[in-house]
C-alpha positions as CSV (number, residue, x, y, z in Angstrom):
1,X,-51.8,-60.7,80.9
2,X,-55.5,-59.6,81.3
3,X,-57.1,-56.8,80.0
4,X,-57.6,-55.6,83.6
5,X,-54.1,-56.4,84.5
6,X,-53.3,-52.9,84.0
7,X,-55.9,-50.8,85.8
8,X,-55.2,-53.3,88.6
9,X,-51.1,-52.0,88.3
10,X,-52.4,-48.9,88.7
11,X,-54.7,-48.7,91.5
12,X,-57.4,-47.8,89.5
13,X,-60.7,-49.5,90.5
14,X,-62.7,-49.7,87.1
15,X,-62.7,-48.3,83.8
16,X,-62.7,-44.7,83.6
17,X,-63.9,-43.3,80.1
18,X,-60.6,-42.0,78.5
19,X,-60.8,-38.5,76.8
20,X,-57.8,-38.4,74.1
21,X,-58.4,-34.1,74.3
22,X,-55.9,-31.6,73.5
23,X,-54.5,-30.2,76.3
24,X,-55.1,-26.1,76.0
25,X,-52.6,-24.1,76.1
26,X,-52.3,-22.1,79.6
27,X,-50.8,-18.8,80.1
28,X,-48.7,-20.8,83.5
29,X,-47.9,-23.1,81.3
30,X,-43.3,-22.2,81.0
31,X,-43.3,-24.5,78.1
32,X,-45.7,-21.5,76.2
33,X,-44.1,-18.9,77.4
34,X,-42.1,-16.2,75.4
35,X,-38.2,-15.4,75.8
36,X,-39.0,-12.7,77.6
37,X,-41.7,-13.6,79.8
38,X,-39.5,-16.3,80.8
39,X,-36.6,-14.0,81.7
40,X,-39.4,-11.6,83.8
41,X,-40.6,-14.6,85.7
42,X,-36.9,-15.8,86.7
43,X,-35.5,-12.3,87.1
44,X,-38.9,-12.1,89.9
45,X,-38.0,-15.3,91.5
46,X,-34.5,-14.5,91.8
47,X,-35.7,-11.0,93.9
48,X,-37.7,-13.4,95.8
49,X,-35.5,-15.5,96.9
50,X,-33.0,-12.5,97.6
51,X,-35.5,-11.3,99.9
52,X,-35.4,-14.2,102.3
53,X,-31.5,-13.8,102.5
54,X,-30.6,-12.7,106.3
55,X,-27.6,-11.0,106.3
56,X,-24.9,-11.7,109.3
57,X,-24.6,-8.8,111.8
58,X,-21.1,-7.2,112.1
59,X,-20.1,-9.2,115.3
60,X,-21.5,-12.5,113.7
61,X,-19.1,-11.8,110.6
62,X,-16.0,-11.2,112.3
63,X,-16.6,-14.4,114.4
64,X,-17.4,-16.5,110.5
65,X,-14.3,-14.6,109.4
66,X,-12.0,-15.9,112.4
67,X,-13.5,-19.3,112.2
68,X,-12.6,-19.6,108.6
69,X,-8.9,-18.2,109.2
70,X,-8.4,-20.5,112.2
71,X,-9.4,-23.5,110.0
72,X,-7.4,-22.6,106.9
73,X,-4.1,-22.6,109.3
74,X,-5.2,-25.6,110.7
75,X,-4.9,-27.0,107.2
76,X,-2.1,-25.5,105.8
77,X,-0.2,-26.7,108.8
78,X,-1.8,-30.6,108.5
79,X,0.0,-30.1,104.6
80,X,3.0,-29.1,105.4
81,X,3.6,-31.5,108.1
82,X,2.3,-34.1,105.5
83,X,4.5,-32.6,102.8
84,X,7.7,-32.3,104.9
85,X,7.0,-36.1,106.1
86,X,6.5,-37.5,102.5
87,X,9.7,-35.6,101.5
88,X,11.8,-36.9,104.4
89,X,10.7,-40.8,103.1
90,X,11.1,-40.0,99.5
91,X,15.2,-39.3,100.2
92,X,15.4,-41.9,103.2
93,X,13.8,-44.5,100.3
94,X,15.6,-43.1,97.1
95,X,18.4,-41.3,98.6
96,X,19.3,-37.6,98.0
């Protein structure tokens, strides 16, 4: 492999001069943050995000509410159909 191979991988279109620097350290930087810092910054993210929450309105809720109630005796039924089947094969197969 050439010794341009590599710049050519990686798009590059010459030789840029590389600078082997330190990086500083930033105050944005969360790696150089303090315990505490760190805590303020997610306990104001958190508030953030908990102020773009939108919140149902009372009819919207009790419509969720019956939705999810429907659903769940939906399921429970599907189950105990399914159970009751299963049960009736298991003593038709093994006997009872």
């Amino acid at each position: 492999m050439s010794e341009s191979a590599p710049a050519a991988a990686s798009g590059a279109g010459g030789s840029a001069p590389r600078t082997d620097r330190p990086r500083t350290a930033r105050s944005d930087d969360p790696g150089r943050r303090t315990f505490f810092a760190r805590v303020a910054l997610f306990v104001r993210q958190v508030i953030a995000e908990l102020k773009k929450v939108v919140r149902p309105t009372r009819s919207e809720l009790v419509t969720y509410t019956g939705v999810v109630l429907v659903f769940v005796v939906i399921v429970m039924a599907f189950v105990t159909v399914v159970d009751f089947g299963i049960g009736k094969l298991t003593f038709l197969i093994f006997g009872g």
